[in-house]
C-alpha positions as CSV (number, residue, x, y, z in Angstrom):
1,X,-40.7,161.8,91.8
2,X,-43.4,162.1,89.2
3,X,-46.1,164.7,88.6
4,X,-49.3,163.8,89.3
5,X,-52.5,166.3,88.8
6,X,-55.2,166.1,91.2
7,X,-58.0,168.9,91.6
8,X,-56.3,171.4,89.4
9,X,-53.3,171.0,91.1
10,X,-49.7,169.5,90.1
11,X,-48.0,168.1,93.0
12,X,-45.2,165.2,93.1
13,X,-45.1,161.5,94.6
14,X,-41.9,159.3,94.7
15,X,-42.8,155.5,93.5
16,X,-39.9,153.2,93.2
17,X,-37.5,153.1,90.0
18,X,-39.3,149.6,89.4
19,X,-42.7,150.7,88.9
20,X,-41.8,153.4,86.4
21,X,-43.5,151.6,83.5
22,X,-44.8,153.5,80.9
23,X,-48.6,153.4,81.5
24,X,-47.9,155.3,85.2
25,X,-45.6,157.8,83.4
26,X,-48.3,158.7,80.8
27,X,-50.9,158.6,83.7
28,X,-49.2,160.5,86.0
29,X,-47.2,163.3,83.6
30,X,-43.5,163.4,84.0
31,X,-40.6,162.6,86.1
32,X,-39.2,165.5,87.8
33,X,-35.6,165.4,87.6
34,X,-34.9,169.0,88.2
35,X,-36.1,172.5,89.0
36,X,-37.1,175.8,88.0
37,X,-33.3,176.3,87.2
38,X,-32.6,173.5,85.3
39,X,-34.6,171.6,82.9
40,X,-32.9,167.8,82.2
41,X,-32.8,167.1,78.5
42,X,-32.9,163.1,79.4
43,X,-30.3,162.3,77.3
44,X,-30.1,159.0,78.7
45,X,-33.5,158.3,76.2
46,X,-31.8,159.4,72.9
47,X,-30.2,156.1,72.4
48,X,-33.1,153.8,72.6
49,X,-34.8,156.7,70.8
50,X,-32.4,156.6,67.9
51,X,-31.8,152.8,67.8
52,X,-35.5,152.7,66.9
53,X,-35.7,154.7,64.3
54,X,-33.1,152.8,62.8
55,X,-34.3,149.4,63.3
56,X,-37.3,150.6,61.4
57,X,-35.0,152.5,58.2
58,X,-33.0,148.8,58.3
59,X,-36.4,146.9,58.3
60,X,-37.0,149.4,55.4
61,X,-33.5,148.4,53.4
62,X,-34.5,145.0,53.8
63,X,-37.4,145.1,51.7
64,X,-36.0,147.4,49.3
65,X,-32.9,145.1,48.8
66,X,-34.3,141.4,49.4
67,X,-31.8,140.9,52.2
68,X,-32.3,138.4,54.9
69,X,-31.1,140.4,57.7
70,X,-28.9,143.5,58.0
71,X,-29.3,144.0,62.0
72,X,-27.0,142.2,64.6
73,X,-27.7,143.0,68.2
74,X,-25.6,141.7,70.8
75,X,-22.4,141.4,69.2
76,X,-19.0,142.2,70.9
77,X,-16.7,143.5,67.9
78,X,-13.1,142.8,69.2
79,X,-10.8,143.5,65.8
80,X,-11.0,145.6,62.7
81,X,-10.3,143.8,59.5
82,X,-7.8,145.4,56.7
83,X,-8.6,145.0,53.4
84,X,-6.2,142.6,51.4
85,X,-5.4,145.0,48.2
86,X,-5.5,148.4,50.2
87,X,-3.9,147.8,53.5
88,X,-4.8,151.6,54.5
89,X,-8.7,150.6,54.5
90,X,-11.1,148.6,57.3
91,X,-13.1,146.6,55.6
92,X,-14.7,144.5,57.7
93,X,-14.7,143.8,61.2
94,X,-15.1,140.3,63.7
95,X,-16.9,139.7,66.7
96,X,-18.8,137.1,68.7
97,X,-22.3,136.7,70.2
98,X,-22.8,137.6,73.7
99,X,-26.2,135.4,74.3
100,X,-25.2,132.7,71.6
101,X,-22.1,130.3,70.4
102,X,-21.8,132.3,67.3
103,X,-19.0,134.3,65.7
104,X,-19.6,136.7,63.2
105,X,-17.1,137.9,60.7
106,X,-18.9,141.1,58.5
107,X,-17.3,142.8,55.7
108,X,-18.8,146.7,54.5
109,X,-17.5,148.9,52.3
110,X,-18.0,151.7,55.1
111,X,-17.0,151.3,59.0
112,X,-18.1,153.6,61.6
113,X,-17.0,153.3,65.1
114,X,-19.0,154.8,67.4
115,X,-18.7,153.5,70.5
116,X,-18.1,156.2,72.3
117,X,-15.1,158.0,75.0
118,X,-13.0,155.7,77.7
119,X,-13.9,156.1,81.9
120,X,-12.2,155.4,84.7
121,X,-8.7,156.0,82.9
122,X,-7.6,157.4,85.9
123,X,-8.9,156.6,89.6
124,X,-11.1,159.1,91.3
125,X,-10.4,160.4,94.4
126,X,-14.5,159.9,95.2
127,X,-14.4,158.9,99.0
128,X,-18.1,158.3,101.4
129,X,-21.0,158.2,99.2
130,X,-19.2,159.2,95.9
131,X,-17.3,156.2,95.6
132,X,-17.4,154.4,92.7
133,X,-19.4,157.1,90.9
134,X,-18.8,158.6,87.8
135,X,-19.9,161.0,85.3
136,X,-19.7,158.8,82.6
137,X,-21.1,155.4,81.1
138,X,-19.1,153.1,82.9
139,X,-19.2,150.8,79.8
140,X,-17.2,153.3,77.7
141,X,-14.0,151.7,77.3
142,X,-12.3,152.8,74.7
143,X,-12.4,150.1,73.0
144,X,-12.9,152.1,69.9
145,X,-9.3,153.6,70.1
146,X,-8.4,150.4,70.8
147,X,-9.2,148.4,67.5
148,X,-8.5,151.5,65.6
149,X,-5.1,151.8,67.1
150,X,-4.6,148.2,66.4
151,X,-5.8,148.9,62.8
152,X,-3.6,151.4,62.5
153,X,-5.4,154.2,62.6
154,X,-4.2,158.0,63.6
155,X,-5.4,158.9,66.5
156,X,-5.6,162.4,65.6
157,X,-5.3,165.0,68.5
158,X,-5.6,162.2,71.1
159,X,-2.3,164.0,72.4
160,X,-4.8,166.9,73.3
161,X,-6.1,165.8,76.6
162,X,-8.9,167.9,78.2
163,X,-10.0,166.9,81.5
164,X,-12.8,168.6,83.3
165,X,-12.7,170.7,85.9
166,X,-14.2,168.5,89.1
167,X,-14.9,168.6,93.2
168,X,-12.3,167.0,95.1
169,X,-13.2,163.9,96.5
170,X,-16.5,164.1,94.2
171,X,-17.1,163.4,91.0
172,X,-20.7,165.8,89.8
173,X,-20.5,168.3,87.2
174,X,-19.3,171.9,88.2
175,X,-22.0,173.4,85.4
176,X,-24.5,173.8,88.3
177,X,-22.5,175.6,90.6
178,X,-21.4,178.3,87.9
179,X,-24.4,178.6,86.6
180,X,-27.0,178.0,89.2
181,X,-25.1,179.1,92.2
182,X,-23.1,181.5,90.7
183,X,-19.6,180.2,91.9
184,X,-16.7,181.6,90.8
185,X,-13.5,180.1,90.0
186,X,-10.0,181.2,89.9
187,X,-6.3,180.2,89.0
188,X,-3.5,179.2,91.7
189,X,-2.7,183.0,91.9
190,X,-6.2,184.2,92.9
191,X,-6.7,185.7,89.4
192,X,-10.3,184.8,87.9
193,X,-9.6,183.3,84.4
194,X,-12.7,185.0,83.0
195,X,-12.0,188.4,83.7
196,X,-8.1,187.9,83.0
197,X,-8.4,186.7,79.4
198,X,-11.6,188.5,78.8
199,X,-9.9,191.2,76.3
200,X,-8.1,187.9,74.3
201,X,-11.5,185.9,74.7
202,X,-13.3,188.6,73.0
203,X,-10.7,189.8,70.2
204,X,-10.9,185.9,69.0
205,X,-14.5,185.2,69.6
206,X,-16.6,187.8,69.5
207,X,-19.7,188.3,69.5
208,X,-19.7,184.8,71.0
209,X,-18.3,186.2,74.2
210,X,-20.6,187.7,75.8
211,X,-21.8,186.0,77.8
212,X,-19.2,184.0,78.1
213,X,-19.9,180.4,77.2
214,X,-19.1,176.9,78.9
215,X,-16.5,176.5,75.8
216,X,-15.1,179.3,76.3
217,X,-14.9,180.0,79.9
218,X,-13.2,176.4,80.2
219,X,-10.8,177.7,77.2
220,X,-9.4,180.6,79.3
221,X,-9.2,177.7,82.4
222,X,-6.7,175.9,79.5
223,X,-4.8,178.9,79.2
224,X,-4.0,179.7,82.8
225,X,-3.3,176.0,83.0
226,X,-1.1,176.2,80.0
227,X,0.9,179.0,81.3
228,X,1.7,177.3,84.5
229,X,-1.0,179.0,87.1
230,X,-3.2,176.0,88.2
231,X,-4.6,174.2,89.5
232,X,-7.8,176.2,89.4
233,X,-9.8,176.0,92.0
234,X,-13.7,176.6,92.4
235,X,-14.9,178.6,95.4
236,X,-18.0,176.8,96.4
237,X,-18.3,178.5,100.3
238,X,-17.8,182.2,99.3
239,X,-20.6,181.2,96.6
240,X,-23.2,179.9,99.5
241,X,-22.2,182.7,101.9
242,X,-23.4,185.4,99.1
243,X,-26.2,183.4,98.8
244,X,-27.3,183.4,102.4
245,X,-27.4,187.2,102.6
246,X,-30.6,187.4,100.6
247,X,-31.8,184.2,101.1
248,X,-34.0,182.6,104.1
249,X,-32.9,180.0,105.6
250,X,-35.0,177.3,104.8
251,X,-34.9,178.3,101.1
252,X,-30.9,177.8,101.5
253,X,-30.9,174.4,103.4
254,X,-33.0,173.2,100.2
255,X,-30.7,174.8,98.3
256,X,-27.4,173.1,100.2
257,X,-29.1,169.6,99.6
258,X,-29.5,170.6,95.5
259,X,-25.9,171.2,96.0
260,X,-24.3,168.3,97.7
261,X,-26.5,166.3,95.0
262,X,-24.7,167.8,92.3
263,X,-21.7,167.6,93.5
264,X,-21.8,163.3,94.4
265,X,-23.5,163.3,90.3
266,X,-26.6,161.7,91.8
């Protein structure tokens, strides 16, 4: 949906995804991508944000340097080059052209891989409409532990695995539902992890504990894990049933579709 002000009033109108050029945008304010209790920071932009600003520092180095060209687009690195005197240093890498018959071979004094995390390392359990969804860009690969693996390169706490807390059978964040719908969480036991380590939490953190962060609330999940009382498990119809005491009904049927969104990461 989009924004659109007519006669001092803001109201919204869904167009399709395919008309969402940037002259309607600018015409018709903003897409709405979330409500009063959320407010998306559109992530998703930063990158073509950020590749533009450095496209124009580049086209900048170029005229500073005389260099013919110093910006590759399109080109699928697939192996890290060591250098011949020090074998502990990249320096260079190789890779081909995706839209032409062209192989590059580049050699730098500096490599930085960013090319992100890996998805789909394991197979969700998404069934109906969340299959094949994920919370992640599909075309993270890990392909930069790969070639630094195959570099040689220490993989430093790689052995530290963290995986987030998600529904069963879904695949959306869990961020929402603590925050927005106030769900609470607790170990195998029953115990809620927050209030259990909240005397550890706050000897090691504080004042950073109060109230207790994303970081740290998903540290005291680690620990109960740790000590062998998972899996933990999220109460999301004891947090709907609270709701529904105060709450009118058609107010909460909104509020159940908000949900179910969340939870298939629409």
């Amino acid at each position: 949906p989009i924004w659109k002000k007519r006669r001092r009033r803001l109201f919204t109108r869904w167009i399709p995804a395919t008309r969402c050029r940037q002259s309607i945008v600018k015409r018709w304010r903003t897409p709405v991508r979330s409500g009063k209790w959320q407010i998306m920071i559109n992530g998703e932009s930063y990158k073509a944000i950020v590749a533009e600003a450095a496209k124009s520092a580049l086209e900048t180095n170029r005229q500073a340097t005389g260099m013919d060209q110093n910006l590759y687009e399109r080109v699928f690195i697939t192996r890290l080059l060591l250098d011949a005197n020090e074998p502990n240093r990249v320096a260079g890498a190789i890779g081909f052209s995706v839209r032409e018959d062209k192989v590059y071979v580049i050699k730098a004094n500096t490599i930085l891989g960013g090319t992100g995390g890996a998805v789909n390392v394991f197979r969700p359990r998404s069934v109906g409409e969340g299959i094949g969804r994920t919370w992640f860009g599909v075309w993270n690969a890990g392909s930069g532990y790969a070639m630094g693996t195959q570099a040689g390169a220490e993989l430093t706490l790689m052995e530290n695995r963290f995986v987030p807390m998600r529904f069963k059978d879904g695949y959306g964040p869990v961020g929402a539902w603590f925050l927005f719908f106030k769900a609470k969480a607790t170990n195998a036991l029953g115990e809620d992890y927050c209030v259990t380590h909240a005397d550890e939490i706050k000897e090691m953190y504080a004042p950073y504990h109060e109230p207790m962060t994303t970081a740290l609330r998903n540290h005291a999940a680690m620990l109960d894990m740790k000590a062998g009382k998972g899996p933990i498990l999220m109460h999301t119809d004891e947090a709907l049933q609270e709701l529904a005491k105060t709450m009118d009904p058609k107010r909460l049927k909104h509020l159940e579709a908000e949900a179910w969104e969340d939870f298939l990461a629409c």
